[in-house]
C-alpha positions in Angstrom: 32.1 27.2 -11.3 31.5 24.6 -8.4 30.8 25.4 -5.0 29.4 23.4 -2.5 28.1 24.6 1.1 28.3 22.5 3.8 26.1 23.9 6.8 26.5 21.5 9.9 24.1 22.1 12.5 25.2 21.1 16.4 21.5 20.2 17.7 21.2 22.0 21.1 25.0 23.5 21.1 24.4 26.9 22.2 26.9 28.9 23.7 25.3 31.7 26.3 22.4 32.8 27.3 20.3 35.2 25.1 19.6 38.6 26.0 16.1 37.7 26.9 16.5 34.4 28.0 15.3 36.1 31.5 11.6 35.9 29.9 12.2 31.9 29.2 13.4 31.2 32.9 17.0 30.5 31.4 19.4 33.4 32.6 22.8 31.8 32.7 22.1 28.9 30.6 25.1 28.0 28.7 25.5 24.8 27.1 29.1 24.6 25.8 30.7 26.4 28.9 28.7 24.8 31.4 29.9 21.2 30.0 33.3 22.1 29.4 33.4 22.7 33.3 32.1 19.5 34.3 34.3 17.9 32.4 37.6 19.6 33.5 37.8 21.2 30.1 36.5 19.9 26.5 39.6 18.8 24.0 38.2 19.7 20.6 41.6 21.0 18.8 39.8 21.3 15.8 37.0 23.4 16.4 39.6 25.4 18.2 41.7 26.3 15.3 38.3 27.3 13.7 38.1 29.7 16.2 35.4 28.3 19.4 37.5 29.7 21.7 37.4 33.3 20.8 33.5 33.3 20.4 32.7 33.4 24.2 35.2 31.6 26.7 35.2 27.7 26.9 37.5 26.2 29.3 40.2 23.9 27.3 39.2 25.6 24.5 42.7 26.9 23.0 42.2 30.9 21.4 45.2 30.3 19.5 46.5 29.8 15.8 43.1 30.1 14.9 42.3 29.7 10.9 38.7 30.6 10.4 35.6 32.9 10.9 33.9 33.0 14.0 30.8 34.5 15.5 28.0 34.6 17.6 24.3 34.6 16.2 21.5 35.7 18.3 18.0 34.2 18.3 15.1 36.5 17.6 12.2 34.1 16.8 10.1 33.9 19.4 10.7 30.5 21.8 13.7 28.0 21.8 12.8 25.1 19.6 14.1 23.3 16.4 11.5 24.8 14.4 12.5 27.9 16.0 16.0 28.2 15.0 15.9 26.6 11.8 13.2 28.5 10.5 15.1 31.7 11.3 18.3 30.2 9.4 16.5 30.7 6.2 14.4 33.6 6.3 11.5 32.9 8.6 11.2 34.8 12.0 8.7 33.8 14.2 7.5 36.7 15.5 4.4 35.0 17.4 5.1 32.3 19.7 4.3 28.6 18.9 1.3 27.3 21.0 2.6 25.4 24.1 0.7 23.0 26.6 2.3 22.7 30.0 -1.2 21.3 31.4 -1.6 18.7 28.3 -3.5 19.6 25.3 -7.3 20.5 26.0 -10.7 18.1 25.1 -11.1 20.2 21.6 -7.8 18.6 20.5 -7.7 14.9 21.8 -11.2 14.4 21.8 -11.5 14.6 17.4 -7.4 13.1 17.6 -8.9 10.1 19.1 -12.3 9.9 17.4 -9.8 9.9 14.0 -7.6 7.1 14.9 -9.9 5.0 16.7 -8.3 4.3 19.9 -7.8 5.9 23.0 -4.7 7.6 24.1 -2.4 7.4 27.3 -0.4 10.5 29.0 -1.4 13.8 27.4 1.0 16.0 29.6 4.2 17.5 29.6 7.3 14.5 30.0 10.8 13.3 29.3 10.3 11.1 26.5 12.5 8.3 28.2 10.6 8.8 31.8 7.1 8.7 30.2 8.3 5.3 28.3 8.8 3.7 31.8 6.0 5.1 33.5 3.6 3.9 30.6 4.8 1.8 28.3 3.6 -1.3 29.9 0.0 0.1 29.9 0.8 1.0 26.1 1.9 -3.0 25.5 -1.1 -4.0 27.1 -4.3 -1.7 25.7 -2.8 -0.4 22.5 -3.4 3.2 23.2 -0.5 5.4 21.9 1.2 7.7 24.4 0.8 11.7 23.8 2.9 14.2 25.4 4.2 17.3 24.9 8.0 19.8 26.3 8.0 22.8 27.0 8.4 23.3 22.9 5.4 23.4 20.8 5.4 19.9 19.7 2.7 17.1 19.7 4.7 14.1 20.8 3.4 10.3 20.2 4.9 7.3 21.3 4.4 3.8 19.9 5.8 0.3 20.3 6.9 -1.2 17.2 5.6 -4.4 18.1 1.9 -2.9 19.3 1.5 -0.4 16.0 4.1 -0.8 13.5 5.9 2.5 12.4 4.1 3.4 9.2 0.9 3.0 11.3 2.3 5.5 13.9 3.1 7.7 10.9 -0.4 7.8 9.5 -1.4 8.7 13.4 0.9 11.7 12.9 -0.3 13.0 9.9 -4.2 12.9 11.1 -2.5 14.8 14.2 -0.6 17.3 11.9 -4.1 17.8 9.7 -5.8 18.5 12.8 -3.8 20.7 14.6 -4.5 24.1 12.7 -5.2 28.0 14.0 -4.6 28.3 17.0 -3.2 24.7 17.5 -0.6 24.5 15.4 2.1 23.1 16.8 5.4 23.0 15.3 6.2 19.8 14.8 3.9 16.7 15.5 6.6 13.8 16.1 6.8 9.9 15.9 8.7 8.2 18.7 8.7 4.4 18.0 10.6 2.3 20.8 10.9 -1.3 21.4 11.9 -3.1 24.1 10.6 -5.0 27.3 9.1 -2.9 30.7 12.4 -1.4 32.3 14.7 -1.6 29.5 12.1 0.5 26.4 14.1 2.1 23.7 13.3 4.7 21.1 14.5 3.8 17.6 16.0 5.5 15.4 12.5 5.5 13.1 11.6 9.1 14.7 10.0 11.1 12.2 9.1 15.1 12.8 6.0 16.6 10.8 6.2 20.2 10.7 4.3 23.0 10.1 4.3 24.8 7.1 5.7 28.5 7.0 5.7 29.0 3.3 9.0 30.2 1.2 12.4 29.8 2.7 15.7 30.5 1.2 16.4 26.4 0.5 12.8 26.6 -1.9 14.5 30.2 -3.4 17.8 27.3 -3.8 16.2 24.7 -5.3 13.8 27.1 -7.7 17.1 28.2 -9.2 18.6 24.7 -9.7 20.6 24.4 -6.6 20.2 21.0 -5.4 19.5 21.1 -1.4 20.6 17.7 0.3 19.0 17.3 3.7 20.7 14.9 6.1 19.7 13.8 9.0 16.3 15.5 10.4 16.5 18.2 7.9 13.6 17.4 5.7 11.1 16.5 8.3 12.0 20.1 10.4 11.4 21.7 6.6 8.6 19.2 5.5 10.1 18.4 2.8 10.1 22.2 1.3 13.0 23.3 -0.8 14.6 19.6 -0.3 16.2 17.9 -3.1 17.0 15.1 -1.8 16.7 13.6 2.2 19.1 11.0 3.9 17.8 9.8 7.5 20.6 8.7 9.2 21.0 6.8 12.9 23.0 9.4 15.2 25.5 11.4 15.0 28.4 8.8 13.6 26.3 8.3 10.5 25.5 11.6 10.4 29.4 12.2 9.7 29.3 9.3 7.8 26.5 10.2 5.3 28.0 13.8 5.1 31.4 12.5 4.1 30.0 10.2 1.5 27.7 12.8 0.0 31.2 15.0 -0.4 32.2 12.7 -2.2 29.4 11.7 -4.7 28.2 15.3 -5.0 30.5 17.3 -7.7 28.2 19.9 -8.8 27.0 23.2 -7.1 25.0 22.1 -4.0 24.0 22.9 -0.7 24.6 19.8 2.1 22.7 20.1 5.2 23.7 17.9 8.3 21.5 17.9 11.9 23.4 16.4 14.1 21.0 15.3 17.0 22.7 13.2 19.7 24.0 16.1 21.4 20.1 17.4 22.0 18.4 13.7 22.4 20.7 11.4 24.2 21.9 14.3 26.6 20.6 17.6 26.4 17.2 16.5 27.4 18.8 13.7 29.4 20.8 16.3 31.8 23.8 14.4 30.9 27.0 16.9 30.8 29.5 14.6 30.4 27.9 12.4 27.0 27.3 15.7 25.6 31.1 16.8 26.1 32.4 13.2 24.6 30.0 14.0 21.7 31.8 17.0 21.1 35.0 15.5 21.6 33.8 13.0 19.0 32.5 15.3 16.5 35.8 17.5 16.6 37.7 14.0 15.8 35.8 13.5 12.9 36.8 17.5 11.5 40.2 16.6 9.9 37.9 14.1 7.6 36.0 17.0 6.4 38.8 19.3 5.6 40.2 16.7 3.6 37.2 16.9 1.3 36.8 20.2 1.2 37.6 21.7 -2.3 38.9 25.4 -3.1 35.7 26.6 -4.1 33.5 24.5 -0.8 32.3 26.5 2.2 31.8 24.9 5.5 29.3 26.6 8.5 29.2 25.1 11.7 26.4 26.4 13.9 23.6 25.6 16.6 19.8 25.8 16.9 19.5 26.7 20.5 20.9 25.5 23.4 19.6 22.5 25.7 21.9 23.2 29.1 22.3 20.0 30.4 23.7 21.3 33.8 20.3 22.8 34.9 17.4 21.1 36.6 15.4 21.3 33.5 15.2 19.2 30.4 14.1 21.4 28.4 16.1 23.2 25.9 17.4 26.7 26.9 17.0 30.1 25.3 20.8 30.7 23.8 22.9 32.3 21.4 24.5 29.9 19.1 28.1 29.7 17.7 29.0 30.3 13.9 32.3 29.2 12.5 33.1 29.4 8.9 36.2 28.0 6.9 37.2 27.4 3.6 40.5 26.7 2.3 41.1 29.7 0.8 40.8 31.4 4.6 44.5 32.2 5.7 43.6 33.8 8.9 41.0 34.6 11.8 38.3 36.6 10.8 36.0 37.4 13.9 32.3 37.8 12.9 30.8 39.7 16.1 27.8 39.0 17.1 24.9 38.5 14.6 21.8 39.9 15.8 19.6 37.3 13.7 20.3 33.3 12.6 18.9 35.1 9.6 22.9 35.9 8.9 23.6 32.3 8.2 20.7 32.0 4.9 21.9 35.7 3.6 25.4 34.2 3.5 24.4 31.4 2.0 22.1 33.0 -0.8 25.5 35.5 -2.0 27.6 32.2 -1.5 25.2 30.8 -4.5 24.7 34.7 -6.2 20.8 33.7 -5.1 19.1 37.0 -4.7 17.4 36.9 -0.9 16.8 40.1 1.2 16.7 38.7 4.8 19.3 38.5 7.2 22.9 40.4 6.6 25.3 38.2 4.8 28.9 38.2 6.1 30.0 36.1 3.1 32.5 39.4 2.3 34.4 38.6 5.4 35.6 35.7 4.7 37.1 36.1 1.9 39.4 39.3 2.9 43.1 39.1 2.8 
């Protein structure tokens, strides 16, 4: 029998602080609720029916004629990142935070980085990728040194000009940073940020690329050793490395995003698992502290909904759910330490079916694995909810 699961991931959506987001400096961080308010109330009809509303309250947000499941999933992976979150979706909790650098990254990593790409480097310190762009892109244009700079996230961040070192060059400077940063450097993710444009006006593309660490076996490589083909979209394979992924599809935002989604419903008729990131909600305005784009890119993703559930077959599954939050109402830019949201439908679902609150992401891959009768012992599946009548 076919079934497809559709898992779409709302970078940065969170929806209330987590129990200890005290230790991450984020106590009252919440994403959707705090940009509902700004903008007088968020109109997403759709992910109302699916139940939003009657996760935690969000103002507009209608609790009524709800057809759906709906939950709450708490983080338990140590630190608020994409590695974090994802990584606990299929099995791997991170027990031990990621190493972080809110001073820069020390002489025993840049000194061998640069020695290995034969140039110096600008930066090295904690930055909003846009601010650092202005403040040293011009110096970038002009000596050819790559810009390094961290979050508050374990990543290894480096920026390039097209123009000064084309993207597959700034790739290979990636990798050499991935290879080197091992024990007690490794970083989540080493990342690409290519921009273009002239002093004032600089622009990251859309040729980002994430190299992430390794964690070994994860419920998508359990998937795909059982012939369940696992189609990553959007940033998916680079936050995996490629592990357990079938088959990747980059995409430009979160428009395409839909887009590619849509048109892999419809060329994929077999068993499968689709995977969507969704990333303009964390990029353009989480990290931007810009409430109201991230409420009309809700209001933009609910429109595109009723496309989906037109797709949706009687034996297809669809999960919408977050990584962590990225409050955009707070002075940082960083992301924030929250609980995410977890909404389930399927066509066969008749009525609300409230999930509680999941005390691991880990929920989301054990639902999956009995969705595709994979054996996987992590997490506590609440595929048997759904389905009750």
């Amino acid at each position: 029998m076919q079934r497809r699961a559709i898992v779409i991931v709302l970078d940065s959506v969170g929806i209330g602080h987590a129990p200890d987001a005290s230790e991450y400096g984020d106590e009252g961080a919440n994403t959707l609720a705090n940009v509902a308010k700004v903008l007088g109330g968020l109109h997403v009809p759709n992910l109302g029916r699916l139940g939003l509303g009657k996760i935690s309250p969000v103002e507009g947000v209608a609790t009524t004629n709800v057809r759906g499941a709906y939950g709450m999933m708490v983080p338990q992976s140590a630190g608020k990142d994409t590695t974090n979150g994802h990584m606990e979706f299929v099995g791997v909790t991170l027990r031990t935070p990621l190493p972080t650098y809110p001073h820069g990254f020390p002489k025993e990593i840049m000194e061998p980085f640069e020695r290995a790409i034969h140039r110096k480097t600008l930066g090295n310190r904690p930055a909003s990728g846009t601010v650092i762009l202005d403040e040293l892109g011009q110096e970038h244009m002009n000596t050819g040194f790559p810009i390094v700079y961290t979050s508050g996230d374990s990543v290894f961040q480096i920026a390039a000009h097209e123009e000064v070192i084309p993207v597959a060059e700034l790739y290979e400077i990636c990798q050499i940073a991935r290879t080197l940063l091992v024990g007690e450097h490794a970083v989540g993710r080493v990342i690409a940020r290519p921009f273009i444009g002239t002093p004032g006006h600089f622009t990251r593309t859309a040729n980002r690329r994430d190299f992430s660490l390794d964690f070994g076996p994860t419920l998508l490589t359990q998937l795909t050793q059982h012939g369940i083909p696992v189609i990553g979209i959007g940033k998916i394979a680079d936050i995996y490395g490629g592990h357990g992924i079938t088959r990747s599809i980059h995409t430009n935002g979160n428009e395409d995003g839909m887009n590619q989604t849509l048109l892999t419903l419809d060329q994929t008729k077999e068993t499968a698992l689709i995977f969507t990131n969704l990333v303009d909600f964390d990029m353009l305005y989480g990290h931007r502290n810009d409430p109201i784009g991230f409420g009309r890119a809700i209001e933009a993703f609910d429109r595109r909904l009723p496309e989906l559930f037109e797709r949706l077959e009687e034996n297809d599954l669809l999960l919408i759910t977050a990584d962590h939050g990225c409050d955009p109402t707070t002075p940082s830019t960083d992301h924030s330490r929250e609980c995410v949201p977890i909404l389930a439908y399927s066509k066969e679902m008749h009525e609300e079916i409230p999930l509680g609150v999941r005390s691991t992401f880990a929920d989301l891959g054990a639902t999956l694995a009995d969705f595709f009768d994979v054996q996987w012992d992590v997490g506590s599946s609440f595929y048997s909810a759904l389905w009750r009548r």
